[in-house]
N, C-alpha and C positions, 0 to 999 in steps of 0.2 A: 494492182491493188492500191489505193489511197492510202489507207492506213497500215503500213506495212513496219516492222519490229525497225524500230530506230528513226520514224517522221518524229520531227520537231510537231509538236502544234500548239494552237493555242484556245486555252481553255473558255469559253462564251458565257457559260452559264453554270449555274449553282456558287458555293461560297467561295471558290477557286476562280470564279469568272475573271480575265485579263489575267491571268497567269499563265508562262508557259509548262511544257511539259514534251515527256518524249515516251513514245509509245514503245513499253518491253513486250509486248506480247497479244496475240490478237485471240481469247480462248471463244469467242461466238462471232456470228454475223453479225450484231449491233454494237456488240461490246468488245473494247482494248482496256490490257492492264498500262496504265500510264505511271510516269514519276518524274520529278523535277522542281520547280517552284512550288507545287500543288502535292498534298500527300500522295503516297506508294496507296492505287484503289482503282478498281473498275468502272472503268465510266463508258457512257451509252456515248456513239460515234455523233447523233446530233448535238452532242454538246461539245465536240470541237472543231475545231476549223486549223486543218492542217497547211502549215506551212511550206515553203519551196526547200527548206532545209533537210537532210537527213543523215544519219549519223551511223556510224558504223560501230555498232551495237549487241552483245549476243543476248539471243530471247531468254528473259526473265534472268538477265542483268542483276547482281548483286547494287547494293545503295551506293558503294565507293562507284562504285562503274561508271552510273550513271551520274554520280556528282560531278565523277574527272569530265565527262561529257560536257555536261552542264558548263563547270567551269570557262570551257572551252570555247563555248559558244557565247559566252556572256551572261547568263540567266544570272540574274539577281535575288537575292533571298533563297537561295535552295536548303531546300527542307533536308537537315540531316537524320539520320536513322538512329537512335539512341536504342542502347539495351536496355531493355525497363528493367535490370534488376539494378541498373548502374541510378536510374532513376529515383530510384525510393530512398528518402533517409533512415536512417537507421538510428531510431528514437530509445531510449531506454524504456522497457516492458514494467506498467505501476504493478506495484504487487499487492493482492487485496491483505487489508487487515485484517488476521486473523483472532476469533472469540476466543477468549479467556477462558479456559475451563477455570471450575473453583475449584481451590485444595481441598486435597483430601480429605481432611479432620474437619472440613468447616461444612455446617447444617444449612441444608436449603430448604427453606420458607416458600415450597411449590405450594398454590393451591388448587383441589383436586377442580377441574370442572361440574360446575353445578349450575342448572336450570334455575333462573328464577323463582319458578315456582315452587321449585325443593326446597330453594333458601330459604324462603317466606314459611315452609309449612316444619323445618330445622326450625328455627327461629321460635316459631309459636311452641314449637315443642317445649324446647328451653327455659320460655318465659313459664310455662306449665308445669316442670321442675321446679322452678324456683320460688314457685308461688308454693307449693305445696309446703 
C-alpha cells in the first residue's frame, strides 16, 4: 500500500500545497487523515505525493506524537494543536443599563393613545364648550 499510517508526503495542492505532512490514518480508498506542517484534516490521495520516508507512527496519533515525529525529521513550521478554551480571552461581560423606574409618590404624565381623528373631533368638542 502507498499510503500507508506513518508515509511522510508532501502536500501538492490546495492552501497547504509544498508542505510536508504524515499520514495517521487511511479511513477510504481516496482519502488519508494527514498532520504535520499542514493542519490535522482529510485529504483526497491525488493531492499528495508520498515520499521515500516513513515513520514509525500509531493510527490516529495524538498531535504531540506526531510533532515529536515531525521534529525528528526536520519539518519546519509544524502546526501545533491548541485547546480552543486555552484560545479565547476572557473579556469582562458589559452589563446593559438598567431603566429607572419613577418613585413612588411622583405623578406620571402618561398620555392615553389616541387616533387623530379622535383628537380633532376631542378638540372641536371643547372649543363647542367653551364657546357656549
Amino acid at each position: 500500500m502507498l499510503f500507508e499510517i506513518g508515509r511522510v508526503c508532501l502536500k501538492i495542492a490546495g492552501r497547504d500545497a509544498g508542505k510536508k505532512c504524515i499520514v495517521i490514518d487511511n479511513p477510504g480508498t481516496n482519502t488519508v487523515l494527514i498532520d504535520g506542517e499542514t493542519r490535522r484534516r482529510k485529504c483526497n490521495v491525488k493531492h499528495l505525493e508520498p515520499l521515500d520516508k516513513v515513520v514509525s507512527i500509531s493510527k490516529n496519533a495524538p498531535p504531540a506524537q506526531v510533532l515529536k515525529a515531525g521534529e525528528e525529521l526536520g519539518f519546519k513550521g509544524l502546526v501545533e494543536q491548541k485547546n480552543k478554551k486555552e484560545e479565547k480571552p476572557t473579556a469582562p461581560k458589559k452589563q446593559k443599563a438598567k431603566k429607572q423606574a419613577p418613585a413612588k409618590g411622583a405623578k406620571q404624565q402618561a398620555k392615553p393613545a389616541v387616533s387623530p381623528k379622535k383628537a380633532k373631533e376631542e378638540k372641536a368638542e371643547e372649543e363647542d364648550e367653551s364657546a357656549e
